[in-house]
C-alpha positions, 0 to 999 in steps of 0.5 A: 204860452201856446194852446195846441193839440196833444201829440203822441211825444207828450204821452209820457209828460202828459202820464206824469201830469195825470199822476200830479193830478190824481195824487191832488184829487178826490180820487187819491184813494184809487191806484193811478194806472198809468198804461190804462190812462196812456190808451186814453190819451192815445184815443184823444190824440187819434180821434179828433172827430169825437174828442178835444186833447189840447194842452197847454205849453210854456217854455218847451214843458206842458203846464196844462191839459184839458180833454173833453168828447162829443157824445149825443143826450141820451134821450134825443139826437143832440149832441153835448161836449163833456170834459172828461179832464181839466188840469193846470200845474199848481205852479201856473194856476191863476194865470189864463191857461184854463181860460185858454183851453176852455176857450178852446173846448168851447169853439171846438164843441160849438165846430161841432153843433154841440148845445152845450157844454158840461165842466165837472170839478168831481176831482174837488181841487179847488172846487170853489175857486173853479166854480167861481172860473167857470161862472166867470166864463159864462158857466151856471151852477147846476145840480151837483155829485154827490158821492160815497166811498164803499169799503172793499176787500181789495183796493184794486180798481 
């Protein structure tokens, strides 16, 4: 397996690999939409200064994916990396392909004078066998999400 930086011919492998994500997520209710999550893969890609597009790869097909992004605090010029997505193939979970990217999300924040890191798990996949990922690799609990679905006429984002 190799870590390396997503490319612009893995935006269709990468879209369906959102779609499994989604599909096994909190957010399965919402429709995935598929041109909207490819411009954001397109943005990890081209801006390498304020976002981290990494995969994981086996035998030629992407098993994983993480995306994370630079951002300042809101109340101070320091900055904090945040991942926006973390998804491993339920077919290669278990093995080091999160620690890898993670591993990686973290040298590239660190590159980037970054004070910390923040991994969210607010799709709840697996919610506690990842937080126990997390506090193995060094990562405290901290606070939580706490959400409320609200009923619309519509089911169009």
């Amino acid at each position: 397996m190799i870590i390396r930086p997503a490319q612009h011919p893995d935006t269709d492998e990468l879209l369906d690999l959102g779609a499994r994500m989604h599909a096994e997520s909190a957010y399965a209710f919402l429709p995935y939409d598929r041109d909207k999550v490819r411009r954001l893969i397109v943005d990890y890609i081209e801006d390498t200064d304020t976002r981290y597009g990494r995969v994981a790869e086996k035998d030629g097909s992407i098993i994983g994916m993480i995306g994370g992004y630079l951002v300042d605090y809101y109340f101070c010029d320091a900055s904090l990396v945040s991942d926006e997505v973390l998804f491993v193939g339920p077919g290669h979970r278990g093995g080091m392909a999160a620690v890898r990217l993670i591993r990686g999300l973290e040298r590239w924040a660190a590159d980037r004078g970054a004070r910390e890191i923040c991994l969210g798990i607010s799709t709840n996949v697996h919610a506690e066998t990842t937080g126990r990922l997390y506090e193995r690799l060094g990562f405290t609990f901290v606070g939580g999400i706490y959400k409320r679905r609200l009923m619309l006429d519509n089911s169009e984002c």
